[in-house]
C-alpha positions as CSV (number, residue, x, y, z in Angstrom):
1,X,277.7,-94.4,-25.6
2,X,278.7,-91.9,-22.9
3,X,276.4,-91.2,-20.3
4,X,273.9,-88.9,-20.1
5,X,274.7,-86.2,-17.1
6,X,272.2,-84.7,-15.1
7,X,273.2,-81.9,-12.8
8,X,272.0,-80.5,-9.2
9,X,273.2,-78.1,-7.2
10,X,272.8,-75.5,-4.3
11,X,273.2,-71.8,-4.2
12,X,272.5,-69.0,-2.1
13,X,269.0,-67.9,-1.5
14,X,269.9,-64.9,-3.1
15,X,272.7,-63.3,-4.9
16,X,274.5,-60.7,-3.6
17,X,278.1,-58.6,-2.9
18,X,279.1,-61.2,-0.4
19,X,278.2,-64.5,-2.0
20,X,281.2,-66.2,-3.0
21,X,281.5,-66.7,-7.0
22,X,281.1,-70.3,-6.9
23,X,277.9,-70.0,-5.1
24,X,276.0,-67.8,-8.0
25,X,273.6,-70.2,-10.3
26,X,275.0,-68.2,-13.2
27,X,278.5,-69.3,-12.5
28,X,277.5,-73.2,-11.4
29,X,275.5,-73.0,-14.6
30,X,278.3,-72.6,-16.8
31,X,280.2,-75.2,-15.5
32,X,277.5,-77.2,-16.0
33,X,276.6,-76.8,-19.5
34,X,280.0,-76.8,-20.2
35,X,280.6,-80.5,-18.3
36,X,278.3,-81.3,-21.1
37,X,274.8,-82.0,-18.3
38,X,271.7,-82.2,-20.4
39,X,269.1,-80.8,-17.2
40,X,270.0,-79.2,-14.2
41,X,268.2,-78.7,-11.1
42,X,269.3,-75.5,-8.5
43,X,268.5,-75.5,-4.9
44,X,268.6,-72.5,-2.7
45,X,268.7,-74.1,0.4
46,X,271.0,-74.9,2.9
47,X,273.2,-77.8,2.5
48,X,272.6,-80.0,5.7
49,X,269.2,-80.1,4.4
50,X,268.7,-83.6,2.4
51,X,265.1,-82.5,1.6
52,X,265.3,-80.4,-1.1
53,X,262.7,-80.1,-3.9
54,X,264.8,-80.2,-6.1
55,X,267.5,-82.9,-5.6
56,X,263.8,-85.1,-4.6
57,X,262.6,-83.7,-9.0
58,X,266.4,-85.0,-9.4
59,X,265.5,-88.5,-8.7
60,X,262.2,-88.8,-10.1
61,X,264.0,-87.6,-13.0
62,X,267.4,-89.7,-13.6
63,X,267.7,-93.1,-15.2
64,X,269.9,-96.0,-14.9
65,X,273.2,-95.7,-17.0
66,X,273.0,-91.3,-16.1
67,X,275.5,-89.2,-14.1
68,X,274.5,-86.6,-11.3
69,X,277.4,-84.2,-11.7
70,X,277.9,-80.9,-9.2
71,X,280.0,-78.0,-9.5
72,X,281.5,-78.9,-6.2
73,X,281.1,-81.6,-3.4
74,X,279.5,-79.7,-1.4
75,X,277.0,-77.8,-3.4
76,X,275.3,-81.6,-2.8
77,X,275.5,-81.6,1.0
78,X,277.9,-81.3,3.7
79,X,276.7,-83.6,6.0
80,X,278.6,-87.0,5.6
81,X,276.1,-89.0,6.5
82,X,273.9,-87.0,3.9
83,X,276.0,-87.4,0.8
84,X,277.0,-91.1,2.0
85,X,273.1,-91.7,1.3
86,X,272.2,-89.8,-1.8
87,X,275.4,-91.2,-3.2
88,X,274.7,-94.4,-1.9
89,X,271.1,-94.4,-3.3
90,X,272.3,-93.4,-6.8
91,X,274.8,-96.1,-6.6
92,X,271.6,-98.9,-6.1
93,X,269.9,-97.0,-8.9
94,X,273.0,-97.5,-11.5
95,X,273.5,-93.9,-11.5
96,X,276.8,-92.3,-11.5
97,X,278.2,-89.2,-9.4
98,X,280.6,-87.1,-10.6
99,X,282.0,-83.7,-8.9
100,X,283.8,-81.2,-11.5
101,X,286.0,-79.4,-9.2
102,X,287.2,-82.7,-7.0
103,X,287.5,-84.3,-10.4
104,X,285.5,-87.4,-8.9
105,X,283.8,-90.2,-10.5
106,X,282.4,-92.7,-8.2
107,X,281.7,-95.7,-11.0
108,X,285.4,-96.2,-10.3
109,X,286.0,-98.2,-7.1
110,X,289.3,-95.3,-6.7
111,X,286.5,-92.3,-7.1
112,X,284.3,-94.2,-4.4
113,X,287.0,-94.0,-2.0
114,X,288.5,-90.7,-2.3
115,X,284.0,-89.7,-2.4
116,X,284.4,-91.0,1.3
117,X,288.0,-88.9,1.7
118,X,286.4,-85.4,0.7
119,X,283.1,-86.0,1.9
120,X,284.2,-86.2,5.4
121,X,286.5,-83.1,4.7
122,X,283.2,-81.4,3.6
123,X,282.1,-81.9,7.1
124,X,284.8,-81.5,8.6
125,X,284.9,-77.9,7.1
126,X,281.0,-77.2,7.9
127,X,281.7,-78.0,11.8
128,X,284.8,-75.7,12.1
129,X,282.4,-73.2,10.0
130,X,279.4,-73.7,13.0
131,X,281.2,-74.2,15.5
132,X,284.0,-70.5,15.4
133,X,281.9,-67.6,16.1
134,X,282.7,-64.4,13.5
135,X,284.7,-62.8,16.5
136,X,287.7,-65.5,16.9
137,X,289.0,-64.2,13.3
138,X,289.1,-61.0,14.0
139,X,292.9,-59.6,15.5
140,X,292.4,-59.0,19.1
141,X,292.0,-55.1,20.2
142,X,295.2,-53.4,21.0
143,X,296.0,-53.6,25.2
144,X,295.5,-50.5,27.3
145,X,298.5,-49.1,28.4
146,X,299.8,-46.4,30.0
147,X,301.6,-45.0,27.0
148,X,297.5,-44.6,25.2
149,X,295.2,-41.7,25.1
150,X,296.2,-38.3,25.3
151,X,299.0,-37.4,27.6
152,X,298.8,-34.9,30.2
């Protein structure tokens, strides 16, 4: 018998022009239906935040022999340590992770290890994120010559 997939997820407190696609419940719920998960549990709170309401329903709510499956890796968490311990405590419950987009399974001992590969890339992305301020990306201003302005 296959298992039985439960999903969670994280999303933007609210919807709006700027939120990426993949961040939109209606777009995470898709993929999740269509992944074949039978309940699914949203969050809309930041992801180095491991208490969430939701992912805590999440475990009061899977059973041994099920499969948490996200969208993507880090719609879980993107703190390492973070998704080393919820996947770590689903792993003592007999529960199975899965992430769609990473194609991961970790009931494999291959999917465990390349969990541990892209889970440190996660926060490895969320640190460069924090740590750039908005200005570093933006092209520098043109240098003040003697050529610019009107000439007289």
């Amino acid at each position: 018998m296959d298992k039985l997939r439960k999903s969670t997820s994280r999303v933007r407190r609210r919807d709006s022009d700027r939120c990426h696609v993949r961040e939109t419940i209606v777009f995470q719920q898709a993929a999740l239906t269509a992944a074949g998960c039978a309940k699914c549990f949203f969050d809309k709170a930041s992801g180095k935040n491991a208490d969430r309401p939701e992912l805590t329903k999440v475990f009061e709510y899977i059973r041994p022999g099920d499969a948490l499956t996200v969208v993507f890796l880090d719609r879980l968490g993107r703190s390492l340590e973070d998704l080393i311990t919820i996947v770590g405590r689903l792993k003592r419950l007999n529960v199975g992770f899965l992430s769609l987009h990473e194609k991961l399974d970790t009931t494999t001992p291959g999917g465990m290890f390349v969990f541990h590969v892209f889970a440190a890339l996660a926060e490895f992305i969320r640190t460069i994120i924090v740590a750039t301020p908005t200005r570093a990306w933006r092209p520098p201003a043109p240098a003040a010559s003697a050529s610019a302005g009107r000439r007289r």
